[in-house]
Structure formats: structure tokens, C-alpha cells
C-alpha positions as CSV (number, residue, x, y, z in Angstrom):
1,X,0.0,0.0,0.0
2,X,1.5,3.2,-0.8
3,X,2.1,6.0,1.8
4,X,0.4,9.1,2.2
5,X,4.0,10.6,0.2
6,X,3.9,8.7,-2.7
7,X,0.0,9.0,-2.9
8,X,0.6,13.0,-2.7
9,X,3.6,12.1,-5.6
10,X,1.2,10.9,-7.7
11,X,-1.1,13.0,-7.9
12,X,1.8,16.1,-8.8
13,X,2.5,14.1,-11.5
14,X,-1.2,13.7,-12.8
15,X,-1.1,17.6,-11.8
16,X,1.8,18.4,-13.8
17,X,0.4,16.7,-17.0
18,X,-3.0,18.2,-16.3
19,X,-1.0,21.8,-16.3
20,X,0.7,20.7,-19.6
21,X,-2.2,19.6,-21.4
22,X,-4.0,22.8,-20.8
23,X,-0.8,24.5,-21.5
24,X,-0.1,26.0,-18.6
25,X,3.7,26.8,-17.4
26,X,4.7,26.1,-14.1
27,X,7.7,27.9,-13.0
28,X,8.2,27.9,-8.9
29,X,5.5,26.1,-7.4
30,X,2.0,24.8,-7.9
31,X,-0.8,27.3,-6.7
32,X,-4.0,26.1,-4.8
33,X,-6.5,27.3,-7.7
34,X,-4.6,24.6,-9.9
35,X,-5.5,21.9,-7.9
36,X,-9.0,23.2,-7.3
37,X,-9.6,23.1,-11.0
38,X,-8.3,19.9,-11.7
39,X,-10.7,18.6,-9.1
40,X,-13.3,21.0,-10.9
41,X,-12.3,19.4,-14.2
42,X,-12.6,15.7,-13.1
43,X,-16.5,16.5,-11.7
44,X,-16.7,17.5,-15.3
45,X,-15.4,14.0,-16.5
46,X,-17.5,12.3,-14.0
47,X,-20.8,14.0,-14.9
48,X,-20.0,12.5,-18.6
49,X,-19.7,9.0,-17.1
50,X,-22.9,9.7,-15.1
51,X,-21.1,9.8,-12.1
52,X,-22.7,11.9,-9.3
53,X,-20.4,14.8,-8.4
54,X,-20.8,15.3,-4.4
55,X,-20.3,10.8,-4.4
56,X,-17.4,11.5,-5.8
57,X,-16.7,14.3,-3.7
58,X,-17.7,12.4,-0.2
59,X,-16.0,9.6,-1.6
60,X,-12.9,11.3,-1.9
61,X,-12.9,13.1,1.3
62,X,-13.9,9.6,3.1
63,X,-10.8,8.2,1.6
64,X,-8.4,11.0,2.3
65,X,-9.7,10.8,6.2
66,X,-9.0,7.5,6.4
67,X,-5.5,7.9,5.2
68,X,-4.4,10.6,7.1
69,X,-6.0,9.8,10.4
70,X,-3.2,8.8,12.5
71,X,-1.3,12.1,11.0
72,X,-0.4,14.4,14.1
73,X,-0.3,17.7,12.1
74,X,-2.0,18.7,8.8
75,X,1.7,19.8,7.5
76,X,3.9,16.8,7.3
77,X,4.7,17.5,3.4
78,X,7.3,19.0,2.9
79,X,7.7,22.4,1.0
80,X,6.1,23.1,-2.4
81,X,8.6,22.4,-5.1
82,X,8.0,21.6,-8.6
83,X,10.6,18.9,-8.7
């Protein structure tokens, strides 16, 4: 099972190719906004497959509890580099 880390890797990397394909340069650091609408983007995929957004959504958040529950601080990552 992959750590919290390598879950938070991937998803930079699906990030970063996200960023790419909309052709959007990254220089220092990812912003906030980006990652909102990526998650924005993928509602948009789901409502295609019929998915229900806010299942996804609770679904999501349900998962990401359960993996970070027995974190003691909400800043264990470290800083926010591009590399």
C-alpha cells in the first residue's frame, strides 16, 4: 500500500500533466486554484460518465480521512517544489 507521500507524488504528477495539457507553465510552485480546478475538471469527467459529483466528492474526502488519520499535524509535506 502506498504512503500518504507517494499518494501525494502521484497525484503532482497527474497535476503536472494536467497543467501541460492545458498548457499552462509552471515555474516555482504549484498554486492552490490549480489543484481546485483539476478537481473541478474531473467533476466534469465524471458528470460525462454519469457519475454523481458530491459521491465523488464524499467519496474522496472519506478516503483521504482515512488515510491521514493517524497524521499528528496537517503539515507533514514537505515544502512546495516543482521537482
Amino acid at each position: 500500500m502506498p504512503t500518504n507521500e507517494e499518494r501525494a507524488t502521484f497525484a503532482k504528477k497527474a497535476l503536472i500533466g494536467y497543467l501541460e495539457a492545458k498548457q499552462i507553465k509552471i515555474e516555482i510552485s504549484i498554486e492552490d486554484y490549480e489543484i481546485s480546478d483539476l478537481i473541478c475538471d474531473l467533476l466534469h469527467l465524471g458528470d460525462i460518465l454519469n457519475f454523481h459529483s458530491r459521491d465523488l466528492l464524499d467519496r474522496a474526502i472519506m478516503h483521504y480521512e482515512e488515510e491521514t488519520k493517524n497524521r499528528l499535524t496537517s503539515h507533514n509535506y514537505p515544502s512546495n517544489p516543482i521537482t
